[in-house]
C-alpha positions, 0 to 999 in steps of 0.5 A: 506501230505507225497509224494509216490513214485511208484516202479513197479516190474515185477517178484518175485525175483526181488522183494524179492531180493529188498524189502523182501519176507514178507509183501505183501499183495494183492490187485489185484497184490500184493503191500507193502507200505514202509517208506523212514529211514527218514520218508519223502516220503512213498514208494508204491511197486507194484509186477505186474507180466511180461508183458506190460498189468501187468505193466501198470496196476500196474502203474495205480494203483500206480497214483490211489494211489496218486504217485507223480513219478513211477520207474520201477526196474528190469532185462533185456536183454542186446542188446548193445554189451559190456554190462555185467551181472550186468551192469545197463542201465538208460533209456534216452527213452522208446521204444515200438515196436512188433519187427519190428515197432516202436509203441512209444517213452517217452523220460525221463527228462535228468536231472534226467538220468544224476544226477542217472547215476551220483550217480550210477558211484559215488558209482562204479556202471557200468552204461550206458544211453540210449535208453530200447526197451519194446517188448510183448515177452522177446528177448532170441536169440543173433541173436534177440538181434543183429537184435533189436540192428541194427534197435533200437539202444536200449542199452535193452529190457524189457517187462514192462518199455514202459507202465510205461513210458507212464503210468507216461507221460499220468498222468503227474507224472515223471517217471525213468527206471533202469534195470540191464542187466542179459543175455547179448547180445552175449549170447542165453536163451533157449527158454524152461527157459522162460516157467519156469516162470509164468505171475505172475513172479513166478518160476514155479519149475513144469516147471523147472523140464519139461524142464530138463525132455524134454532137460537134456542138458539144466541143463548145462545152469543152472551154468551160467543162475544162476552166471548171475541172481546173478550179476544181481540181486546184481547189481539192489540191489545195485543201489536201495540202493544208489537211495533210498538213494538220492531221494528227496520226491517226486520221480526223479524230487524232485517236481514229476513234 
């Protein structure tokens, strides 16, 4: 019985950029299965939309389906200072907070953050370890970012990876979270960019041209938002070309334990 491999994504061009455009089929969310070159372990692909509830029910999902080990690939925001676009941040831990408490913690097998964060720096990657705070709304603000830095000490936040975590430490199964930093911790996202994007992941060019029509100035922000995604986006495809690569079947751990 081959072993599967569970990757959850949240949004639609993290997904294209890693796995295609084509091929998705529905199944609540939309979810692909995928052959490793070497026909070893298959690989199931769920697209989850943003947010801790999509993810945990994509993750759930994934186990449903027999996943030995669940991934959580994606961007993110930087919240330690020096990070770059496109750097890569391998989560030692999982945190879970609405901002202002701490509402859980999954701590990942250090063996495996070490030997990913090993073949990522092999092959040039900038990569850092640490912490990954998962927050109900996505942090935009560097003041946010800076407040969340001083209490967490996360080096990152996302929206999803703390459910996958946990979803992965209730079933037993392994798990691995990396993201790519897109915004980093000095600089602000305008607010108005978040509602351009739907709960499915979704660009949402109705809500771009909104927010131009509402702000025109915000079009000045679109160079740098878009040259950030880019390096972002090349970076995590990277990083998942070099993992699959060198994933053994059965995930992260080799025997998904």
């Amino acid at each position: 019985m081959k072993s599967i491999l569970g990757i959850v994504v949240a949004m639609a061009p993290e997904a294209a950029s890693l796995f295609g455009r084509c091929g998705w089929q529905p199944d609540g969310t939309l979810f692909r299965r995928l052959m490793t070159p070497d026909g070893g372990s298959e690989i199931a692909v769920v697209r989850a939309g943003i947010g801790l509830e999509n993810a945990a029910a994509a993750a759930a999902r994934l186990v449903r389906l027999g996943a030995g080990a669940l991934v959580s690939l994606g961007l993110s925001a930087g919240l330690s200072p020096g990070l770059r676009p496109g750097d890569l941040v391998v989560a030692e831990r999982c945190l879970l907070s609405d901002g202002r408490r701490l509402q859980g913690i999954w701590d990942c097998r250090s063996d495996t953050v070490n030997r990913v964060c090993g073949l990522l720096a092999a092959a040039g990657c900038r990569v850092r370890s640490g912490g990954l705070l998962s927050m109900p709304k996505a942090v935009l603000s560097a003041e946010d970012k800076a407040i969340l830095w001083r209490r967490f000490g996360a080096r990152a936040a996302d929206m999803e990876s703390a459910a996958v975590a946990c979803t992965a430490a209730d079933a037993g199964v392994g798990w691995l979270v990396c993201r790519a930093v897109c915004d980093p911790a000095h600089r602000s996202v305008p607010a108005e960019w978040r509602q351009t994007v739907g709960a499915d992941g979704i660009l949402r060019p109705g809500g771009i041209a909104a927010a131009l029509l509402g702000r025109p100035g915000l079009a000045l922000d679109l160079p740098l938002l878009g040259l950030q995604a880019f390096r972002a986006l090349r970076s995590l495809r990277a990083a998942w070309r070099i993992l699959q690569r060198s994933c053994p079947p059965g995930g992260p751990h080799g025997d998904g334990s």
